[in-house]
C-alpha positions in Angstrom: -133.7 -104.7 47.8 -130.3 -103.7 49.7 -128.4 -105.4 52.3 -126.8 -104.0 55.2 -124.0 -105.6 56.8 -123.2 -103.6 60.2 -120.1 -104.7 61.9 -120.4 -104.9 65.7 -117.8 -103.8 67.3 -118.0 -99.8 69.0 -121.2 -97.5 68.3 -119.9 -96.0 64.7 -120.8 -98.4 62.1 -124.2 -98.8 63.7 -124.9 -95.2 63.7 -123.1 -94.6 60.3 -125.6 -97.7 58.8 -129.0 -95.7 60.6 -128.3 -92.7 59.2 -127.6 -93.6 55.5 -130.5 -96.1 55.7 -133.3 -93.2 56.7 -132.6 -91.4 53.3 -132.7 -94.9 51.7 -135.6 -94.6 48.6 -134.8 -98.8 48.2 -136.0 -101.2 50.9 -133.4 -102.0 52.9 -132.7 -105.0 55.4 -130.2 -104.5 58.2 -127.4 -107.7 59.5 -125.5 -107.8 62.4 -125.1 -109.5 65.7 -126.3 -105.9 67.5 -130.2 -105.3 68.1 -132.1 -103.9 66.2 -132.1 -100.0 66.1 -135.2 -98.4 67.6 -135.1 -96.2 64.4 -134.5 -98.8 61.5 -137.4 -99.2 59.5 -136.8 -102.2 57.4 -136.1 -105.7 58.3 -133.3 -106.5 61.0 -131.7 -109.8 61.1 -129.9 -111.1 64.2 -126.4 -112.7 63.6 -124.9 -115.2 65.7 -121.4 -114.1 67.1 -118.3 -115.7 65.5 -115.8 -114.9 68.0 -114.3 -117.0 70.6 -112.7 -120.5 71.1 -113.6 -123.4 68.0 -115.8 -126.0 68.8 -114.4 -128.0 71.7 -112.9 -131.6 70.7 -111.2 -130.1 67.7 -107.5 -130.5 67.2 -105.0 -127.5 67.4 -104.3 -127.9 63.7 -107.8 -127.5 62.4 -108.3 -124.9 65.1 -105.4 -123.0 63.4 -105.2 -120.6 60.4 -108.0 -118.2 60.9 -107.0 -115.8 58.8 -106.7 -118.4 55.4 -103.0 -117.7 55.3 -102.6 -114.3 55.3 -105.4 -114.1 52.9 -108.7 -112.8 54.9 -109.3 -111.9 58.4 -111.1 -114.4 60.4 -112.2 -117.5 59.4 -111.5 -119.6 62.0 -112.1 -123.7 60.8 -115.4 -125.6 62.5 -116.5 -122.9 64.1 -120.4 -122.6 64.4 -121.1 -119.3 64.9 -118.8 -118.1 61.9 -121.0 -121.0 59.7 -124.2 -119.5 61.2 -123.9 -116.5 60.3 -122.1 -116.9 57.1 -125.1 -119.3 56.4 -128.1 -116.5 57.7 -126.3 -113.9 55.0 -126.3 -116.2 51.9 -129.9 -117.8 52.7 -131.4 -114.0 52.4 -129.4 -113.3 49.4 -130.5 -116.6 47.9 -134.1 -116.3 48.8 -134.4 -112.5 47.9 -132.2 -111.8 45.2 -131.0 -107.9 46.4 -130.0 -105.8 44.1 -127.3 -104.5 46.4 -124.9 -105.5 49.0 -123.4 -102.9 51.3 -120.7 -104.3 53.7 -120.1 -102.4 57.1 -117.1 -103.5 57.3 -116.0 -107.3 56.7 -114.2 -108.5 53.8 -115.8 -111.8 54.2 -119.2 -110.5 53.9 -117.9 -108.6 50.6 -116.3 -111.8 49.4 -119.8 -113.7 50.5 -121.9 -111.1 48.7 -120.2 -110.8 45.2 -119.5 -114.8 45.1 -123.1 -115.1 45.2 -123.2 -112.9 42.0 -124.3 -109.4 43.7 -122.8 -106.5 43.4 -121.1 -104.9 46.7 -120.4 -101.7 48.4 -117.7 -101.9 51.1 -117.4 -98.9 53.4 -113.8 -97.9 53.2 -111.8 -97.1 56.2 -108.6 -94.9 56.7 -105.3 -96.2 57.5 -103.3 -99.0 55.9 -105.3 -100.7 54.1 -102.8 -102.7 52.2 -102.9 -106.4 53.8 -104.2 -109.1 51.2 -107.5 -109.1 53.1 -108.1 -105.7 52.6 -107.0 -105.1 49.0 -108.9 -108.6 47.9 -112.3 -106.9 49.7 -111.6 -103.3 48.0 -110.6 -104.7 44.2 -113.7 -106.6 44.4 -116.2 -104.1 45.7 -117.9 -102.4 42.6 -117.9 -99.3 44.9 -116.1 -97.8 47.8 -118.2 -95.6 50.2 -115.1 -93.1 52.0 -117.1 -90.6 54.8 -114.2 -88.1 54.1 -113.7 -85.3 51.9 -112.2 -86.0 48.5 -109.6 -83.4 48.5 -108.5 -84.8 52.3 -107.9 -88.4 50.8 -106.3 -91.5 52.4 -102.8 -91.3 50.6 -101.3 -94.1 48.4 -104.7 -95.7 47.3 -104.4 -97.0 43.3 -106.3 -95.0 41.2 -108.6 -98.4 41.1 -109.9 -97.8 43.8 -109.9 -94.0 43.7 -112.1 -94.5 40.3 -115.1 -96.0 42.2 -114.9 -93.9 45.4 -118.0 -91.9 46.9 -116.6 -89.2 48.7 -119.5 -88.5 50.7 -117.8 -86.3 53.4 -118.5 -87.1 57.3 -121.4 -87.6 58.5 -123.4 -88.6 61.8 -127.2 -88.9 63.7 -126.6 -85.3 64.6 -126.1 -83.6 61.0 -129.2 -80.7 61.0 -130.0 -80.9 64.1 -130.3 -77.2 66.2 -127.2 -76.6 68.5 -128.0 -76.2 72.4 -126.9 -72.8 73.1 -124.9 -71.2 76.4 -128.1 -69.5 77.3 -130.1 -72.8 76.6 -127.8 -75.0 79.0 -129.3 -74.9 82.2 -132.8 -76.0 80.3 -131.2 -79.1 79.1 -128.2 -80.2 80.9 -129.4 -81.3 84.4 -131.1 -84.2 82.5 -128.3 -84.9 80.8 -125.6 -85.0 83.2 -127.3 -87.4 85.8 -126.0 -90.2 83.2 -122.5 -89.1 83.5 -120.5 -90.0 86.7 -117.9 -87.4 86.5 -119.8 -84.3 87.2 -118.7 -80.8 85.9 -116.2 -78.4 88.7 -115.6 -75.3 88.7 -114.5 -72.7 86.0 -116.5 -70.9 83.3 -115.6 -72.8 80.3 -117.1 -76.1 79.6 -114.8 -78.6 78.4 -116.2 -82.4 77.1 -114.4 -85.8 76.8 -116.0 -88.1 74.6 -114.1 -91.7 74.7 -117.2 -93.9 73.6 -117.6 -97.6 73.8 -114.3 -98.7 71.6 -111.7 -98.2 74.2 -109.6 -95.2 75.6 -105.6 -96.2 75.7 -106.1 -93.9 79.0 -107.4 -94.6 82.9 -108.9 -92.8 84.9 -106.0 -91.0 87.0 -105.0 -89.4 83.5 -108.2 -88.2 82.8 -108.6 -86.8 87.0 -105.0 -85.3 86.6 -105.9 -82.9 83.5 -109.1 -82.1 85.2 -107.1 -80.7 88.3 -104.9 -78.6 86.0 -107.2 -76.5 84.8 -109.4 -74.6 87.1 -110.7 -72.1 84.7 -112.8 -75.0 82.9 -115.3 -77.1 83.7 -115.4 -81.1 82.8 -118.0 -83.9 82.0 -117.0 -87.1 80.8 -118.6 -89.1 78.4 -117.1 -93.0 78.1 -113.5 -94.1 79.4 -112.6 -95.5 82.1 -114.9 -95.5 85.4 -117.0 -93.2 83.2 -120.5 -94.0 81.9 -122.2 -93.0 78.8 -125.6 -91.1 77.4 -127.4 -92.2 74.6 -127.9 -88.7 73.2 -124.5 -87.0 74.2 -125.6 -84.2 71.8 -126.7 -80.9 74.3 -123.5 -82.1 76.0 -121.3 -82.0 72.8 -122.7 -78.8 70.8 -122.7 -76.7 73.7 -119.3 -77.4 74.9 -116.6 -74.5 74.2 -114.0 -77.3 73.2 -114.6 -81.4 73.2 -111.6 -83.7 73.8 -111.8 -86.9 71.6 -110.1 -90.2 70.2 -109.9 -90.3 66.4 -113.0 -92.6 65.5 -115.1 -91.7 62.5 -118.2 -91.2 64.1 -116.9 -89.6 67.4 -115.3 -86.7 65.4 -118.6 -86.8 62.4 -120.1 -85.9 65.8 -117.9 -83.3 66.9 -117.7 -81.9 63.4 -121.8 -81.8 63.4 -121.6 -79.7 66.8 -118.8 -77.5 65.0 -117.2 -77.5 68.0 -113.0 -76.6 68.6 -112.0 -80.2 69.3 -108.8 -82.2 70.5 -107.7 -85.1 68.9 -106.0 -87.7 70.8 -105.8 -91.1 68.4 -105.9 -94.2 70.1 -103.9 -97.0 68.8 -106.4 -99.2 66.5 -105.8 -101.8 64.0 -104.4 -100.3 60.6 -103.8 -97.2 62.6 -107.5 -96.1 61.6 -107.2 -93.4 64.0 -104.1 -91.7 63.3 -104.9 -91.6 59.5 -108.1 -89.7 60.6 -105.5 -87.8 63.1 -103.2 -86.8 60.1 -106.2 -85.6 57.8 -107.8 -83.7 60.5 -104.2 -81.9 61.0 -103.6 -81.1 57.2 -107.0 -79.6 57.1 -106.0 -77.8 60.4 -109.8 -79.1 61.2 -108.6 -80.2 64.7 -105.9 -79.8 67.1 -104.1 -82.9 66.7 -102.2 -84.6 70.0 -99.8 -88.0 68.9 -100.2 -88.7 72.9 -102.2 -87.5 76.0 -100.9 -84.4 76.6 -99.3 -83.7 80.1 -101.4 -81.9 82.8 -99.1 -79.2 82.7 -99.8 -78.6 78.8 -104.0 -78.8 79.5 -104.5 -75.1 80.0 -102.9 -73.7 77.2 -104.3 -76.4 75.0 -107.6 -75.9 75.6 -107.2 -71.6 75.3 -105.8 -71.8 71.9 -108.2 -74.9 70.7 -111.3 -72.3 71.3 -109.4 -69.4 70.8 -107.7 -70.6 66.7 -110.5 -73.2 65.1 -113.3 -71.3 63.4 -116.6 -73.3 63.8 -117.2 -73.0 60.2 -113.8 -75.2 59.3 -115.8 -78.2 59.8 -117.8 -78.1 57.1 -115.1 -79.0 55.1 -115.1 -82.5 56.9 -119.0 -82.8 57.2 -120.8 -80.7 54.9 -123.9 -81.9 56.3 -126.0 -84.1 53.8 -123.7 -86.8 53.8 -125.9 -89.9 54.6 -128.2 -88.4 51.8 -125.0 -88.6 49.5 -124.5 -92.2 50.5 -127.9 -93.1 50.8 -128.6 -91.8 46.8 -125.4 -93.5 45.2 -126.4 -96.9 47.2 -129.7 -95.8 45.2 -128.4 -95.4 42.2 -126.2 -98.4 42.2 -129.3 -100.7 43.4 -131.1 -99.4 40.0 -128.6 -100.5 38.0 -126.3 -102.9 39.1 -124.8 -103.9 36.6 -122.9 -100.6 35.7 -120.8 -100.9 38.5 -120.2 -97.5 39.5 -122.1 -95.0 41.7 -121.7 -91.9 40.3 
């Protein structure tokens, strides 16, 4: 049996977690404080949240010091919901004995897991990495799962953790599935676009913004202002501000001539999926997770990379040489395409034999 610790916060590690654990060969249960997945097909248990305010009635000093000095991320004293759900994690493990842990991402849950004697997979994330929290979680884990590719690594990491690295390469819900063609558009769109507020004008060229559920950095005047600048394309928006979202974002995405995205993993798995031209804009996100991604997408000239968002003035001419100089096939240096199943069969692999400690 495997765990699955799914962190809560945006759509990626949710996604990321469903798509490793349909090419799972070892049952699987799934934790978080999100529902249940329609397309999970092992067990699903509901944690309590643990954010907000401490228990009323307690004093400012026990209150204080979530993160443990310095030492962990949030553990903030006498509050119920952390004890809850700390408590709903270690009751499974103790009543079921997995042979796995996989931790999606909390170095608490790590910590939990491997305390409680089993061995742990923490997903890794880009960006500095280097806080106590963080290295404690990684030195601990008996294996790091990185959704990169090896030879675009996150720079500086000890060859520790290097050693028990899966480089599975990007990967999202989309990987196989057909592209919607330009002839094929005018089948699919129109159901499509009814979800998104910010309907397409004008041009010839389809351009799509994809901001998602984990915050933009941008309002909505920016996003009206580089729409205005370039008449020769057309623009749907997907997330951001004053826009709305679709579930399946996909005939939207893969038949776009260029997409316009923040740097999250799974936004730009997706893009790379569609093998689509894409801007990068990074958003500023704790451990600058989104530039790192930024800066590897640049040095594999995978993306054009933008440090800010650009200027109306500069949107034209951005958006010709983004289709015009990225090759669709660059992207399957980022996302080769079976990367769950790469995740999924090291998980596998390590879940059969635990105690060697490594995946590969």
């Amino acid at each position: 049996m495997i765990g699955y610790y799914v962190h809560h916060q945006g759509r990626g590690h949710l996604h990321r977690a469903a798509c490793v654990a349909r090419h799972l060969r070892t049952p699987v249960t799934g934790f978080s404080s999100l529902p249940r997945p329609d397309d999970w097909t092992g067990e699903w248990v509901r944690l309590p949240m643990d954010a907000g305010s401490d228990r009323p009635g307690r004093g400012a000093a026990e209150a204080a010091d979530p993160t443990a000095g310095g030492r962990l991320h949030w553990v903030p004293r006498h509050h119920p919901g952390l004890r809850d759900r700390m408590g709903a994690v270690a009751e499974w493990i103790r009543r079921t004995g997995p042979s796995l842990f996989v931790s999606d991402v909390s170095v608490e849950v790590t910590l939990l897991a491997r305390l409680m004697g089993v061995p742990v997979v923490a997903a890794a994330m880009r960006g500095d990495r280097f806080d106590a929290a963080h290295r404690l979680g990684y030195d601990v884990a008996d294996a790091l799962l990185a959704p990169w590719p090896a030879d675009l690594p996150e720079p500086g990491w000890p060859r520790a953790w290097l050693d028990k690295t899966v480089h599975t390469g990007a990967f999202s819900r989309y990987d196989g599935r057909p592209r919607v063609r330009p002839a094929a558009r005018s089948a699919v769109l129109p159901a499509v676009r009814p979800a998104v507020r910010s309907a397409p004008t004008g041009g010839t060229r389809e351009v799509v913004v994809m901001l998602g559920a984990g915050g933009a950095g941008i309002d909505g005047d920016d996003l009206g202002r580089a729409q205005a600048s370039t008449p020769g394309w057309s623009w749907t928006f997907l997330g951001g501000p004053g826009r709305s979202w679709t579930e399946d974002p996909w005939p939207l995405l893969s038949g776009a001539d260029v997409v316009v995205t923040h740097g999250g993993q799974n936004a730009v798995a997706e893009c790379a999926a569609a093998r689509v031209p894409t801007v990068v804009v990074p958003q500023d996100r704790p451990h600058g997770e989104q530039r790192a991604t930024a800066e590897a997408l640049r040095a594999g000239r995978l993306a054009t990379v933008r440090t800010a968002w650009p200027a109306p003035g500069e949107w034209a001419a951005l958006l010709d040489r983004t289709a015009r100089e990225q090759p669709a096939d660059r992207w399957s240096r980022w996302a080769p395409g079976d990367g769950a199943r790469r995740a999924a069969d090291a998980l596998d692999r390590l879940a059969a034999a635990p105690s060697r400690g490594r995946a590969a």
